[in-house]
C-alpha positions in Angstrom: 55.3 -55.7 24.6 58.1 -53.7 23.5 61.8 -53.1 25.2 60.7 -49.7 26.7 57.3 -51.4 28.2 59.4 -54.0 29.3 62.0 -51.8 31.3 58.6 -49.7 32.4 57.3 -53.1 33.8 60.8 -54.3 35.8 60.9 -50.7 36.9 57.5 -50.7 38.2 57.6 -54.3 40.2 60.7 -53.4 41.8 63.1 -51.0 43.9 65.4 -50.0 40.8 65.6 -47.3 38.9 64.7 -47.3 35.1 68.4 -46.5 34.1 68.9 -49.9 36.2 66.5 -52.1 34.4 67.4 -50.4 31.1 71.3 -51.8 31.6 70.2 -55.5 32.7 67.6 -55.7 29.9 70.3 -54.9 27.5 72.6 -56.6 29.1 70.4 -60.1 29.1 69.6 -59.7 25.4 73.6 -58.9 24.6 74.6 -62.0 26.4 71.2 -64.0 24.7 72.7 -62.8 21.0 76.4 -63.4 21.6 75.7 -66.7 22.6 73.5 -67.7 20.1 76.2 -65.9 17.3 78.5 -68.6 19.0 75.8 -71.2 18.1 75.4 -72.4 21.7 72.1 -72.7 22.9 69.8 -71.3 25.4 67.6 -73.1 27.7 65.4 -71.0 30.1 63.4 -73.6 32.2 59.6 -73.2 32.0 59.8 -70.6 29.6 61.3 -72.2 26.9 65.1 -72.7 24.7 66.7 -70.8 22.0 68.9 -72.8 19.2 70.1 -72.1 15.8 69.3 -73.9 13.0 70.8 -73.6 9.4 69.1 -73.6 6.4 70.7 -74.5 3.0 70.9 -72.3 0.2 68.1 -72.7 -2.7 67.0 -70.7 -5.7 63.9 -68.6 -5.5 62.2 -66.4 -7.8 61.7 -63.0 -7.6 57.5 -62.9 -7.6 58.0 -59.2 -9.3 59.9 -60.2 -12.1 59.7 -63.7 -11.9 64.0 -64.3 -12.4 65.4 -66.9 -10.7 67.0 -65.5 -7.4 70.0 -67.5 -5.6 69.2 -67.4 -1.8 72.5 -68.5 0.5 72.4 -70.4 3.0 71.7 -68.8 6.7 71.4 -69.5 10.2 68.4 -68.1 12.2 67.7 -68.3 15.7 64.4 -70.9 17.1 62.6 -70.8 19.9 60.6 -73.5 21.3 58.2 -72.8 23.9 58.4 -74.6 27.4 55.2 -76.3 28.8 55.2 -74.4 31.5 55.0 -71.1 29.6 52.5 -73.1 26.9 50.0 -74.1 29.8 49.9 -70.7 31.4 49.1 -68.8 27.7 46.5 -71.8 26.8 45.0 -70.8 30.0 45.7 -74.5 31.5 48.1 -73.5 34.5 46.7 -72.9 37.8 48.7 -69.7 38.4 50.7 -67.1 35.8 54.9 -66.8 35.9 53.4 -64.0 38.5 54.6 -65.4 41.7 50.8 -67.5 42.7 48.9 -64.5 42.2 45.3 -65.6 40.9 44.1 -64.4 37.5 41.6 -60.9 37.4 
């Protein structure tokens, strides 16, 4: 799913208009990124958490050219899946995140 099929979707559940769900989709994934730039984490319960983790720096090798390469050391974002959200995509959960509606 992609951030347009996403603000189709929020459009299409509920009374808002797509210039609407287009601002609080943004406006959840601005707040997400500025707090994980802030490294604080992000816990959404029965979906899953968001956390930063840093890497050190290592040498790598170009596979081209085969030079040694310095890589720095980074932070990137994780995600760890809740068991909510894992039971309902391994097909385990009684009902999807869909409010109780059964499965087609």
């Amino acid at each position: 799913m992609t951030k347009s099929e996403l603000i189709e979707a929020i459009t299409a559940r509920g009374d808002i208009t797509k210039a609407r769900a287009e601002l609080v989709v943004n406006c959840v994934f601005d707040t997400m990124t500025e707090s994980l730039q802030r490294n604080e984490g992000i816990e959404i319960r029965g979906f899953g958490s968001f956390t930063v983790r840093p890497y050190k720096g290592y040498t790598g090798r170009n596979p081209r050219t085969g030079q040694a390469v310095n890589v720095p050391p980074k932070r990137l974002p994780f995600f760890k899946v809740g068991k909510e959200l894992r039971e309902i995509v391994n097909g385990s959960a009684e009902f999807p995140i869909t409010q109780g509606r059964t499965r087609d």
